[in-house]
C-alpha positions, 0 to 999 in steps of 0.5 A: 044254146049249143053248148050244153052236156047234150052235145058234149056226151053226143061228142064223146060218144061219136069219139068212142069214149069209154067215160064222159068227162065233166063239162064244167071245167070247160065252161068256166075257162071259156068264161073267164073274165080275161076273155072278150072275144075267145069266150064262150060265144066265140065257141057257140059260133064255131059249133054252129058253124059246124052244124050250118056247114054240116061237118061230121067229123068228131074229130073236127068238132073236139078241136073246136071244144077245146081249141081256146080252152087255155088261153091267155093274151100275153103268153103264146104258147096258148094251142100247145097248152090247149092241144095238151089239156084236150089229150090229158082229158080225152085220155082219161075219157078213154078215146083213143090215141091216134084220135087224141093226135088228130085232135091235138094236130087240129088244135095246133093249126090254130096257131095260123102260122102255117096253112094246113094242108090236112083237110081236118086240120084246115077245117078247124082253122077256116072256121076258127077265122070265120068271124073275118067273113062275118057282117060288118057290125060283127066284125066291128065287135070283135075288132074291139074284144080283140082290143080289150084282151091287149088292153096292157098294150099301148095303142101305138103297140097294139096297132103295129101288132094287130097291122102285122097280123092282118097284113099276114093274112091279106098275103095268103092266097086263102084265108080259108082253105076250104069250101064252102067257107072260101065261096061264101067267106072269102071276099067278106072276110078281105073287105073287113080285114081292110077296113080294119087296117084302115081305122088303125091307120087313122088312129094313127094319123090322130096321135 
């Protein structure tokens, strides 16, 4: 398992960290009930991502840890709040403040309204989006926990809704800013996100 204390301390050491904060708190909010997708395996895969595409930037890899540590599907301030809590806790762990910005920074690109241009910061997003490049079976998956978390919404909402989404990320010249993930993600990711837009045009053509 990829998220454990070991990884968390070896974290907090790369940062400079003067303490190491308890791991616990994080754990349970990636585990709460609420979350199908932005839980813990969604964290384990960033992580692993990490490893596979060999990132070494402490600073990166705190980003991922805390990027959905809030979250909850009908409020959208998500990432400012997440940004917040990994500041407040890398604060008290005694890492300094311009690593605490870098991260919170990384964190906030993860809003997917802009494409970020800091090489860190598009890191963190390009591999918060691999799951688009994934296997059709995975990204099927996923499309449903996507669906569970806005289970409140009426399936003609969550059509028009998850439609815009996917038509904004069709529209950018990069879904993934960096390589390697564009090289290897890229043409996946496109193929999956049509498919999609595809399944929801049918559940509407049967309403």
């Amino acid at each position: 398992m990829r998220v454990n204390f070991d990884r968390w301390a070896d974290l907090l050491t790369r940062l400079a960290g003067k303490t190491i904060p308890p791991l616990t708190p994080i754990l349970t909010a990636y585990g709460e009930s609420h979350r199908h997708y932005h839980n813990l395996q969604h964290l384990e895969e960033c992580l692993s991502l990490c490893d596979r595409f060999a990132v070494k930037s402490a600073e990166i890899e705190a980003a991922l840890w805390f990027h959905d540590v809030i979250y909850h599907p009908r409020e959208s301030d998500n990432e400012i709040k997440s940004a917040n809590y990994a500041c407040q806790i890398l604060e008290r762990a005694g890492v300094e403040k311009n690593k605490q910005e870098a991260i919170a920074d990384c964190i906030l690109a993860t809003r997917h309204d802009v494409i970020p241009e800091n090489l860190l910061a598009a890191t963190v997003v390009s591999i918060d989006l691999a799951i688009l490049g994934s296997n059709s079976e995975r990204y099927r998956e996923y499309a449903r926990a996507i669906r569970l978390e806005y289970h409140w919404l009426s399936d003609r909402q969550f059509r028009e809704g998850r439609d815009r989404v996917l038509r904004s990320l069709l529209q950018r010249p990069k879904i993934f800013p960096i390589e390697p993930l564009f090289s290897q993600l890229e043409e996946m990711a496109r193929i999956n996100i049509r498919n999609e837009m595809n399944d929801l045009m049918q559940t509407r053509s049967l309403v």
